[in-house]
N, C-alpha and C positions, 0 to 999 in steps of 0.2 A: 548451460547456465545462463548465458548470454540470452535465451528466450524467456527463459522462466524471471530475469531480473526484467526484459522488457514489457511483460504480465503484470508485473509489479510495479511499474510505473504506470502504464496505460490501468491500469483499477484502482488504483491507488492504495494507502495504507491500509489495513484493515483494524476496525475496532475490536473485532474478536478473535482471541487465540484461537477461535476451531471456526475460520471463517474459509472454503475454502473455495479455489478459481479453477476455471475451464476456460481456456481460450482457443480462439480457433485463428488461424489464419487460412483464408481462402485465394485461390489462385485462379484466373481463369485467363487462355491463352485464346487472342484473337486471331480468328481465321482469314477475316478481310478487315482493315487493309495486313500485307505482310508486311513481316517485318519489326512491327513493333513487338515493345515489351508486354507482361504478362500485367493485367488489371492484379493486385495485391489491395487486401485487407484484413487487418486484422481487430478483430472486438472478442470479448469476455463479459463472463459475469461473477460475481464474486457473491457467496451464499455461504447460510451454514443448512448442512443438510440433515441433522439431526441424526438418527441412525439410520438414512437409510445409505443402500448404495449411491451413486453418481449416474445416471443413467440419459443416453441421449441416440438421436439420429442424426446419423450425419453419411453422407453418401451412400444411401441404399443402408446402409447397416446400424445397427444397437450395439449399443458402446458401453460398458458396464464396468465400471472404475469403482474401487475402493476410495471412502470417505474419509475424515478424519473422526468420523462416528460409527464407522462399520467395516476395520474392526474399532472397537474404540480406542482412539491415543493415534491410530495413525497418524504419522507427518510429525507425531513427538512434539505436540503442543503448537505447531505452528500451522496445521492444516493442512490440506492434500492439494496441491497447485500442480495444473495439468496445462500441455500445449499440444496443438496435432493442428497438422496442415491438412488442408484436402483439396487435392487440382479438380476443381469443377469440371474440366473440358476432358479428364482423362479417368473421373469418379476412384482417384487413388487417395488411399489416406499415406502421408510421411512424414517425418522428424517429430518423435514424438519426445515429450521432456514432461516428466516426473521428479519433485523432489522425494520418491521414494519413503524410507522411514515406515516403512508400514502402508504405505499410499502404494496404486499400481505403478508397479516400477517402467520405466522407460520401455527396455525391451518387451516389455509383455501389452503395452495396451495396444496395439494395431488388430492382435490376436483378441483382445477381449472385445474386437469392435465385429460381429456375425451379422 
């Protein structure tokens, strides 16, 4: 919940009820020097996608997320708002956050990402 309201601040309001967001936050962990922390960013985009699916690359693989147009009403009037990490230096995707509702639910998008 805590990412999905951080999404929601970093994209700000949205004008449209079926407007909906994909964020990503990327990770990349330095080999020299050691020791430090891990480069972190996070950015989004916030669209409405009309009917189609939500479709993207990200680490090697195709990502294919339910819209709030396909099926239609997904996200129950509020849109399909998505988050997913991916560690650059380890090409893993993890902590995925869906407000569900008809939208890919949490547990299911790592799987819908081939």
């Amino acid at each position: 919940m805590k990412k999905i309201f951080a999404l929601g601040l970093l994209l700000g309001a949205s004008g449209s009820c079926f407007a909906d967001v994909v964020g990503i936050t990327s990770i990349t962990n330095l080999t020299i020097p050691v020791n430090r922390p891990p480069i972190i960013s996070t950015s989004g985009i916030e669209f409405n996608p009309g009917v189609n699916k939500i479709v993207f690359k990200i680490a090697g693989k195709t990502c294919t997320f339910n819209s709030s147009g396909n099926p239609y009403g997904a996200g129950q009037g509020k849109g399909c708002t998505y988050g997913i990490t991916v560690n650059n230096s380890t090409n893993t995707l993890s902590q995925p956050v869906s407000n569900g509702n008809g939208c890919t639910l949490a547990r299911d998008m790592i799987a819908a990402c081939k």
